[in-house]
N, C-alpha and C positions, 0 to 999 in steps of 0.2 A: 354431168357436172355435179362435182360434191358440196357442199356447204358445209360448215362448221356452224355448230349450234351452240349458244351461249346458255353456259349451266345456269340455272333458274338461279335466284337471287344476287348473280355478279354482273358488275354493271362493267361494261366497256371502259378505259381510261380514256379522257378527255385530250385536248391537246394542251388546254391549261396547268390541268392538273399533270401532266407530265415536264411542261414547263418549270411548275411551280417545282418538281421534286428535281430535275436535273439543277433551279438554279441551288435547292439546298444540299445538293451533291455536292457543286461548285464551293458552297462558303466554308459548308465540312472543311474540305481539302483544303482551302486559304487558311481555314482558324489552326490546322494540324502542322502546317510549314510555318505559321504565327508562332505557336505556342513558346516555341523555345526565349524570342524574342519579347515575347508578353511577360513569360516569369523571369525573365531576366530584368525587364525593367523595373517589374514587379517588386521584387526582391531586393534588387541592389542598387536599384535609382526611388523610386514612390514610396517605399517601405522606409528608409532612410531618412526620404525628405519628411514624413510626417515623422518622424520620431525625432530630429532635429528642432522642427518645429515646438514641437510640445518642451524639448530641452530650454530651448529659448526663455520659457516662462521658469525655468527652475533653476534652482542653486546645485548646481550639480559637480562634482568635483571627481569624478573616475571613479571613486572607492566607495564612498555612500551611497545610498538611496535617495535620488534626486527628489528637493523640496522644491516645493510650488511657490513660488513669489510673485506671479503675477506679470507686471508691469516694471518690475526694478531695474533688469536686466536692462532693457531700455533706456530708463530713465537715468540710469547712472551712467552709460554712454554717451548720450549726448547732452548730461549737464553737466559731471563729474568725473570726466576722464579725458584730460587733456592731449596725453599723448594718443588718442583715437583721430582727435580732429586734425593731430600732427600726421598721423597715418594718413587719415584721408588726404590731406593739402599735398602731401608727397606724391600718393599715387595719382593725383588730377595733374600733378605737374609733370610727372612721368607720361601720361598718356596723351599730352599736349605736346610731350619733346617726341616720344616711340612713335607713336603710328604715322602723322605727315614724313616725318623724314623718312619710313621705311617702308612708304606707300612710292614717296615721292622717287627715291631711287633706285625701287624695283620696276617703276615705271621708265625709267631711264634706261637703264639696263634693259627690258624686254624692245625699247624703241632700239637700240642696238640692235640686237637678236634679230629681229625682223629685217634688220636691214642687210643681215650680213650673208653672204653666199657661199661660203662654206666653213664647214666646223662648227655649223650651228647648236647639233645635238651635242658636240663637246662641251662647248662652254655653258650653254641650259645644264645641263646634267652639274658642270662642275659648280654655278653659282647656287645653282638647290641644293648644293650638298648641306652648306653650314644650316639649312632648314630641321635636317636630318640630326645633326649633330649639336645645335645652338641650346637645346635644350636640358642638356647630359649633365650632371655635377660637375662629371672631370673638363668639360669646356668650359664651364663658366669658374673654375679656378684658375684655369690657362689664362683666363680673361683678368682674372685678380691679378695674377704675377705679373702679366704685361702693364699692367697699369699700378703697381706696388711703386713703395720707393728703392731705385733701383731700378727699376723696371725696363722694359722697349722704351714706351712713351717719355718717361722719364731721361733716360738719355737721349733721345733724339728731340726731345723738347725743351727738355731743363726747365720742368716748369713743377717738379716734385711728382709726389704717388697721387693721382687722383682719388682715390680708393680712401686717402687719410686725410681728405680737404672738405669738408659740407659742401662750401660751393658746385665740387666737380665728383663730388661719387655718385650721385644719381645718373648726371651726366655719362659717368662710365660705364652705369648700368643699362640705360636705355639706347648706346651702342653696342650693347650686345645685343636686343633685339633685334634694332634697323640691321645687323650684321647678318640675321637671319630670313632676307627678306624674300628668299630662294620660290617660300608658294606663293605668293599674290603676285611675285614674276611671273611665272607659270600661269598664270590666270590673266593676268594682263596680256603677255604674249597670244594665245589663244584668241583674249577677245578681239586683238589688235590683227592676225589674222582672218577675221570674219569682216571686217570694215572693207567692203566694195572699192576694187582699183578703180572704178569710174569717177568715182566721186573724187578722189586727187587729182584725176585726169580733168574734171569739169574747173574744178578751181585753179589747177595751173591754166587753163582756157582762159579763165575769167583774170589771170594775174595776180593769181593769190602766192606769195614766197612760203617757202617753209614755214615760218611761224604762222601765218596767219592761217597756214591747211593744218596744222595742231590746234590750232585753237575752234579753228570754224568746222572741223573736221574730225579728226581723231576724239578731242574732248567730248564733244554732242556723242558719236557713235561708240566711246567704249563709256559714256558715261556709266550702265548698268553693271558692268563688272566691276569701275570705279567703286560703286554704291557696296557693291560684295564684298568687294575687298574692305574698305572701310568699317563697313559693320563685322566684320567676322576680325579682323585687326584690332578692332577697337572694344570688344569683347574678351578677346586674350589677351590685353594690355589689362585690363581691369583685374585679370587673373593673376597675372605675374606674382613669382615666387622663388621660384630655384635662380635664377642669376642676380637676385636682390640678396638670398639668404647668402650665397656663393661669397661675393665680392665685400658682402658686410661683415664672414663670418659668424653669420647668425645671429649677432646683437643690434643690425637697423643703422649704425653708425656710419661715419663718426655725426655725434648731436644728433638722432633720427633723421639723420638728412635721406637713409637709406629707405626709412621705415615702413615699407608697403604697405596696405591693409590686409594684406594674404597670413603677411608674415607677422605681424601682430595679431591676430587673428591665430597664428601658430602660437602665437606666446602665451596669449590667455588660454588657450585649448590642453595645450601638451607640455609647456613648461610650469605657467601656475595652478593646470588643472582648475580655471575655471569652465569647464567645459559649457555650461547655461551660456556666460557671459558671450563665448566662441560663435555659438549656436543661435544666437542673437545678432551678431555681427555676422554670419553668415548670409541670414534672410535678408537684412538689409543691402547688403551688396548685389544679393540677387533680386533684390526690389529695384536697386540703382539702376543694373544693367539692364532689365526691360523698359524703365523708365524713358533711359538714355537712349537703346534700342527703337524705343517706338519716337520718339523727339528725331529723328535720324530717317525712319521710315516719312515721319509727318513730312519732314523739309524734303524730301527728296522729290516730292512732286513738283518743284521751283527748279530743279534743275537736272534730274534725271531722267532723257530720252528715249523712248525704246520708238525702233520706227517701224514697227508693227504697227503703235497706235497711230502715228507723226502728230506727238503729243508732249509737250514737255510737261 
């Protein structure tokens, strides 16, 4: 029997210490399939946001050397700049009309879907199409001509061009959203296929009709995808831009009834080159939407059920 002899001054490796170096083999490898994704955000997400930031506090105008002004930028938003707080009142009234109506009848449409027993994938496939397309320039011009005077609507309504009325252009605008209601279909259907046939089965037992197994039923068990959809809906409503710019032609009209905060927010940036002022209005919007975000997460413990926990 042979033995191997350990050279004078080298010590055995441990089973620690080989632990400890396989898991820094491990993170190597994670941080090397990272990296692309680190300088990326690096660079064209973080890099950006801090340099926006700092814009915010300057007079900055695309051509010169941005000067430092502190607080002005600010301050003359929301105490001397009227059509901002028009902006704002438009896009809260847009986001009040977009997302329930385009929550509400992608929910409809997926309760379809589910019920139907053949050509399911057809008709999924064909109502997420305008998901694909709702977003394009050249659709939300198609969307302008049907609602112009003259128009589809117009003739089958005789009620004039939406498009050229304050009361009804926002209105035409925020049917073009709901018009795209194709993903949170898609999300809803899915969740509404994971909701347990016993459970319909238990409440027709008990006498419960249709409506009251949607209410006592379906509502409780897709509440968390409800909760998805709503925040991630209500997030891209806040964004809106190309179907406001589209149907306004780019000037917010008619009377800023159109006026998003995206798109004034374009106006001060790229038309009047105030780029500080842009950069200011920016953070605040992204101030809003976590604000709003987290106000959304709060309440949702009052009514959104996961029955993991059996928690509402």
């Amino acid at each position: 029997m042979t033995t191997t002899a350990i050279p004078t001054g080298e010590k055995p490796a441990t089973a620690p210490t080989t632990r400890r170096r396989a898991k820094r083999e491990r993170q190597g490898a994670a941080w090397v399939f990272l990296s692309p994704w680190v300088l990326g955000a690096s660079v064209l997400t973080l890099l950006p946001m801090a340099v926006s930031l700092y814009l915010s506090f300057t007079d900055y105008n695309l051509f010169d050397p941005p000067h430092w002004v502190g607080l002005r930028n600010y301050t003359q938003m929301f105490t001397e700049d009227p059509r901002y707080w028009r902006s704002v009142t438009t896009t809260l009234m847009y986001v009040v009309i977009a997302v329930p109506l385009q929550l509400a009848l992608a929910l409809v449409v997926a309760l379809a879907l589910k019920s139907m027993k053949r050509g399911k994938a057809f008709y999924r496939s064909a109502f997420y199409a305008p998901s694909l397309l709702g977003a394009s320039m050249s659709i939300a011009l198609v969307w302008r001509a049907v609602f112009n005077d003259g128009g589809t609507v117009d003739n089958l309504l005789g009620t004039g061009g939406w498009v050229n009325r304050p009361g009804w252009a926002l209105l035409a605008v925020a049917l073009l959203t709901v018009w795209q209601f194709g993903a949170p279909m898609v999300i809803f259907l899915a969740g509404l296929q994971q909701i347990p046939a016993e459970l319909y089965e238990a409440a027709a037992v008990d006498g419960a009709g249709t409506w009251r197994q949607f209410l006592s039923v379906t509502v409780p068990m897709l509440s968390p995808v409800l909760f998805f959809n709503l925040v991630l809906q209500t997030i891209q409503a806040f964004q809106v831009f190309t179907p406001a710019f589209a149907v306004s032609a780019g000037k917010g009209g008619p009377a800023d009834s159109t006026l998003v905060y995206t798109m004034y927010l374009y106006d001060r940036g790229f038309v009047a080159s105030h780029m500080g002022y842009a950069s200011a209005m920016a953070w605040v919007l992204l101030l809003v939407i976590g604000i709003v975000t987290a106000v959304l997460f709060r309440t949702s413990r009052s009514w959104v059920f996961y029955a993991s926990e059996g928690e509402r």
